[in-house]
C-alpha positions in Angstrom: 83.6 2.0 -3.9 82.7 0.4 -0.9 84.4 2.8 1.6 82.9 5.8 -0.3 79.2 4.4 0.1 80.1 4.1 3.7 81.8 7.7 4.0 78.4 9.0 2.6 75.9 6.8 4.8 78.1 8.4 7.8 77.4 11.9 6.2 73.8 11.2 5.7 73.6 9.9 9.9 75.2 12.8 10.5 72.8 15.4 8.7 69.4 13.4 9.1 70.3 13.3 13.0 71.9 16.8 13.5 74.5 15.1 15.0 77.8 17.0 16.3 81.5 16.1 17.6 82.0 16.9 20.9 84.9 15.0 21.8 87.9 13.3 19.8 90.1 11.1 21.6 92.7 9.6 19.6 94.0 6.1 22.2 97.8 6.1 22.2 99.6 3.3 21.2 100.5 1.9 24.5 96.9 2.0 25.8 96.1 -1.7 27.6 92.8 -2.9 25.6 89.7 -2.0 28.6 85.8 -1.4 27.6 85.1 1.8 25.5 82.6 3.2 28.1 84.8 3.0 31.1 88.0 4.3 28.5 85.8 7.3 28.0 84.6 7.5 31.8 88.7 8.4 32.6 88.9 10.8 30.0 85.8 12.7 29.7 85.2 15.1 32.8 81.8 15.5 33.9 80.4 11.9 32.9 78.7 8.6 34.3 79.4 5.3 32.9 75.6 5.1 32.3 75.6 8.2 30.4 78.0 7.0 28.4 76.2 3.5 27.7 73.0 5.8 26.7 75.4 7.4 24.1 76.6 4.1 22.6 73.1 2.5 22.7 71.5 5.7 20.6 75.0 5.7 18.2 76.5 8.6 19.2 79.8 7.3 19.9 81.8 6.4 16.9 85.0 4.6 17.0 86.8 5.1 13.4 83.7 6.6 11.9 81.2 4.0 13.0 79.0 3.2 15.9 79.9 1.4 18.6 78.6 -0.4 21.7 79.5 0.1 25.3 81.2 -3.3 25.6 83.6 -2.8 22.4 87.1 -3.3 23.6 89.4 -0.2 22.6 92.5 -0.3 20.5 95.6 1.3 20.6 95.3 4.1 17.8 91.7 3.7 17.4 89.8 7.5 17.6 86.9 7.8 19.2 84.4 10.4 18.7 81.2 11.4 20.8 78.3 13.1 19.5 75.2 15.3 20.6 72.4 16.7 18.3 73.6 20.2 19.9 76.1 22.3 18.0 79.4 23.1 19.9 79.5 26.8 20.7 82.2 29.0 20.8 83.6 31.4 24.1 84.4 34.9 22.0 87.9 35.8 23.5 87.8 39.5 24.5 90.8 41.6 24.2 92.1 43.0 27.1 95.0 45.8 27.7 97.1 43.3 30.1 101.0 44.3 30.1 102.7 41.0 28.7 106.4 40.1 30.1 107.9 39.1 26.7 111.7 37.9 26.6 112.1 37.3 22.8 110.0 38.1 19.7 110.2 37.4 15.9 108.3 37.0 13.0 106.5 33.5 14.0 107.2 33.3 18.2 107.4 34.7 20.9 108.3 33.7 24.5 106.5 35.3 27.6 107.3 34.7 31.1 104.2 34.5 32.5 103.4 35.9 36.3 101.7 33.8 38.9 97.9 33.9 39.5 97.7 34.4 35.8 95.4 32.1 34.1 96.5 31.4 30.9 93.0 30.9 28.7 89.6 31.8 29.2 87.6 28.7 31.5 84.7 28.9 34.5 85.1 31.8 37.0 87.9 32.9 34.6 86.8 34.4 31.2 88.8 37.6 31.6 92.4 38.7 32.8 93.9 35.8 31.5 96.7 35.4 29.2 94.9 34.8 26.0 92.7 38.0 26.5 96.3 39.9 26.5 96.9 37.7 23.6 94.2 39.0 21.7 94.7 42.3 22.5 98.4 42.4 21.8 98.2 40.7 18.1 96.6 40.3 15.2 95.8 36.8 13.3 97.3 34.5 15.8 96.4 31.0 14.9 93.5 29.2 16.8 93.4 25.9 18.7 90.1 24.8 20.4 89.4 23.4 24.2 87.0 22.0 25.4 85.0 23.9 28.2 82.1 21.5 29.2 80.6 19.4 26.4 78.8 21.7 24.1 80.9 24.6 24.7 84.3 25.8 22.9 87.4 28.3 23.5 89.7 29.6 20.6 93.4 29.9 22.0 95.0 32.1 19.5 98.7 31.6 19.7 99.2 28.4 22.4 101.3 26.0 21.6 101.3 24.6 25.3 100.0 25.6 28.5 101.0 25.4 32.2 98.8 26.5 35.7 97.2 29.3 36.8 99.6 29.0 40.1 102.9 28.0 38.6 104.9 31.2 36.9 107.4 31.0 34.0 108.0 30.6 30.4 105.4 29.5 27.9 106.1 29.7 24.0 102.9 31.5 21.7 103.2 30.9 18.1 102.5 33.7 15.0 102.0 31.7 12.2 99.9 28.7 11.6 103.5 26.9 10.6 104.9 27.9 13.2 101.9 26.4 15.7 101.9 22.8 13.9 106.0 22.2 14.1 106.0 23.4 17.6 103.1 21.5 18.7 104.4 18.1 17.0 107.8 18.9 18.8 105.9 19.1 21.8 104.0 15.9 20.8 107.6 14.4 19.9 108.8 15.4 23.3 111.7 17.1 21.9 111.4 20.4 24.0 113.7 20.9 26.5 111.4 21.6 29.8 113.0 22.8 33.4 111.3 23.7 36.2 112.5 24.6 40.0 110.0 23.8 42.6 110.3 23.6 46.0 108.9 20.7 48.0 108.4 19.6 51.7 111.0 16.9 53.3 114.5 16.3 52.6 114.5 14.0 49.1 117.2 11.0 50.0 118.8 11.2 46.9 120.4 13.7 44.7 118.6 13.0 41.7 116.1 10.6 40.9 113.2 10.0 38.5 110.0 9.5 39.0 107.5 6.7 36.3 103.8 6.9 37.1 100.8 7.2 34.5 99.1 10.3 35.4 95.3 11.0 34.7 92.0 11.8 36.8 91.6 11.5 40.2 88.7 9.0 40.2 87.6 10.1 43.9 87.7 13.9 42.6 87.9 14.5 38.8 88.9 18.4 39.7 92.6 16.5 40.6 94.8 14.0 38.9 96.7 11.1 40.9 99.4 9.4 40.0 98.5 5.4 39.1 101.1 2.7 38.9 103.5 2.3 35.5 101.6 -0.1 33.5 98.0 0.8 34.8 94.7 1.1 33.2 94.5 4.5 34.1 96.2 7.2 33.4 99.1 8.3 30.8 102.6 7.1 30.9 104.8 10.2 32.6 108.2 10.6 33.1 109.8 13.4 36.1 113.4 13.7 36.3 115.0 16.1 39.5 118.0 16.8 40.7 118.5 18.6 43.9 119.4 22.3 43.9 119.5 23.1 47.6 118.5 21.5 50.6 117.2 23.3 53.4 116.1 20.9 55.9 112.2 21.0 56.3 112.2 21.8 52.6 114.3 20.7 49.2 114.7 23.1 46.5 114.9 20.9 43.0 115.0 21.1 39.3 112.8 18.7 37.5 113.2 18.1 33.7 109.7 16.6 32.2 110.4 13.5 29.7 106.3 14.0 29.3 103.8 16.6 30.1 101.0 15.7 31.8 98.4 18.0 33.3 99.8 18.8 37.1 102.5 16.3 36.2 105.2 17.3 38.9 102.8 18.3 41.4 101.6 14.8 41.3 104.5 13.0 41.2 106.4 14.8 44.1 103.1 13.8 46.1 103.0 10.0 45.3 106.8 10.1 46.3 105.6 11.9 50.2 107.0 15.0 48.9 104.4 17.4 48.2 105.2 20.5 46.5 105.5 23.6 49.0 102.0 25.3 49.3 100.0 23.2 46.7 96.6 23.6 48.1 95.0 21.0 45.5 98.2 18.2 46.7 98.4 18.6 50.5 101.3 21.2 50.7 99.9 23.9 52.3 99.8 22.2 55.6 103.5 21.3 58.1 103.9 18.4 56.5 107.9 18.5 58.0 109.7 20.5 60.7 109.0 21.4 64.6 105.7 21.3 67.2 106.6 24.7 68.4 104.4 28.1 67.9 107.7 30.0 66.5 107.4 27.3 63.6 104.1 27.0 62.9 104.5 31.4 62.7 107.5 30.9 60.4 105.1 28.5 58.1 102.3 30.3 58.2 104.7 33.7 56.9 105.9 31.8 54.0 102.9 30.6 52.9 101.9 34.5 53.2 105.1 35.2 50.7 104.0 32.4 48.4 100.1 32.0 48.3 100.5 29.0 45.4 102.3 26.1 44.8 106.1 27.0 44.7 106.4 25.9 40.7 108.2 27.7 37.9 108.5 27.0 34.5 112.4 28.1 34.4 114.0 26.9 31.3 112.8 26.2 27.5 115.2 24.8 24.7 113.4 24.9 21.5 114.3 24.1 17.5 113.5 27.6 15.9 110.5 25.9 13.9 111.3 27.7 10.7 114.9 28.3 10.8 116.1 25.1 12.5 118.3 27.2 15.3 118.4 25.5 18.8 117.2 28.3 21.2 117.6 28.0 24.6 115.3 30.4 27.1 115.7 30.9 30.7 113.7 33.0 33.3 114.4 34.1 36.8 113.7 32.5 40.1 110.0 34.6 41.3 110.6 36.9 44.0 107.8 35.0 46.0 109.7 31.7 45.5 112.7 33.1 46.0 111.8 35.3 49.4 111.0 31.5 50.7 114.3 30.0 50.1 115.7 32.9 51.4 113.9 32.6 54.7 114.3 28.9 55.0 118.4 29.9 54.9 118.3 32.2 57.9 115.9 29.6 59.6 118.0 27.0 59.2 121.2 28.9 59.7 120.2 30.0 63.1 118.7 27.1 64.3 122.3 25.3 64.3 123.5 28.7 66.1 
């Protein structure tokens, strides 16, 4: 009886103050306790620690239902939510005639291997032309999940289970069926997808395989960026890259990472915290000689492949999946990009006539 009456005095707050969710944030079960207002600082974009004590001290941030203050001392698996007396609106997703490279269809999925300098859903400077407009356009009824845009503002994202950059190519999975979208968002929750990439970054790695542990979360110089933060940190979420070396081609390594998590710019990060940015990543200092010669002919040779590759050299190459209806391992892999692969190719002759 008791925790009905306080389910309905929350309803009543809620309706006698107009008061909507903005944000959920559910804390993981590693999270190290810190204060609620500087927890929420990390993860919210576009926020001030004083906003966010201004929130607490008028009760619209509830931990587990209930108001909170700005000094309350998270807990692992405690879920937050913040509230404004604004509704949260929604981005209508227009459909758009965009030809779609799909490698495999059925009933409840489908795998596309996307192009680079596609942006996969609907954000700021980028409302059309993206994948989910193709999405729409392409199929009927996919099921919806919601992101954020800024704090009273909504997308739908029919179909994504996952996402990956606007820069990087390769192969993302869209489910068909709302079934289908809630097993193969838990497997990627239970990190049971298979995830390869190839990327090419600058320097010559000293090992042949090696994996890289740092929490990954917001830059807190430039919340456009993430950073990578020390294993056990405050900040950021544990992630886990694994790489083994495909080719090395002296100024540059050609590798294959295998993601144990997946974190937003997760291997462009970590190659950068190890000094080996990933080839032409404007955001993470690769579009710049990091490695090689002083001389004119080299910086000409640079500048060409950066002229091949105008974006990070990342692609999503290989997806192993459990079919989520049928239970059928599937295994999914996707060509090297012409861009990415014109690079490597003129990194061979370079290097093959410098020892000439």
């Amino acid at each position: 009886m008791q925790e009905l009456n306080e389910d309905i005095d929350e309803q009543t707050l809620d309706e006698e103050q107009g008061l909507y969710e903005h944000h959920n944030i559910k804390v993981e079960k590693g999270q190290v306790t810190m204060r609620i207002d500087k927890f929420i600082m990390i993860r919210v974009a576009n926020t001030t620690r004083t906003k966010i004590q201004n929130a607490c001290d008028a009760g619209m941030v509830l931990v587990n239902g209930k108001p909170t203050k700005s000094n309350y001392k998270i807990k692992p698996l405690d879920e937050i939510s913040i509230m404004l007396t604004v509704p949260p609106r929604s981005v209508e997703v227009l459909p758009e005639n965009i030809p779609i490279d799909i490698t495999y269809e059925d009933d409840y999925l489908l795998i596309v291997n996307k192009k680079p300098g596609m942006v996969v859903h609907p954000a700021y400077g980028n409302y059309t032309g993206t994948l989910v407009n193709a999405l729409a356009y392409h199929f009927d009824n996919l099921p919806t999940t919601k992101t954020k845009l800024n704090n009273d503002l909504y997308l739908e994202r029919p179909g994504l289970v996952h996402r990956i950059d606007k820069n990087t190519s390769g192969i993302i999975i869209i489910a068909k069926t709302e079934l289908a979208m809630t097993r193969l968002a838990k497997d990627f929750y239970d990190r049971t997808m298979d995830r390869k990439y190839v990327a090419i970054c600058w320097g010559d790695l000293k090992e042949d395989e090696g994996t890289i542990v740092g929490n990954v979360g917001r830059d807190l110089k430039d919340r456009k960026k993430m950073f990578t933060f020390p294993e056990g940190s405050e900040y950021g979420k544990h992630a886990v890259t694994h790489y083994k070396v495909i080719e090395r081609l002296g100024y540059v390594t050609v590798v294959e990472c295998k993601l144990e998590t997946g974190r937003t710019h997760q291997i462009r990060v970590h190659f950068k915290s190890i000094g080996h940015p990933l080839f032409n990543d404007n955001e993470y200092g690769g579009n710049s000689i990091l490695k090689g010669l002083n001389t004119a002919k080299y910086k000409q040779f640079i500048q060409n492949c950066f002229d091949l590759l105008p974006r990070q050299a990342l692609h999503a190459k290989t997806l192993g999946i459990t079919h989520p209806i049928s239970g059928v391992k599937l295994f999914f892999d996707s060509e090297v990009p012409a861009d990415m692969q014109a690079v490597i190719e003129k990194f061979r002759r370079f290097m093959k006539d410098k020892e000439l």
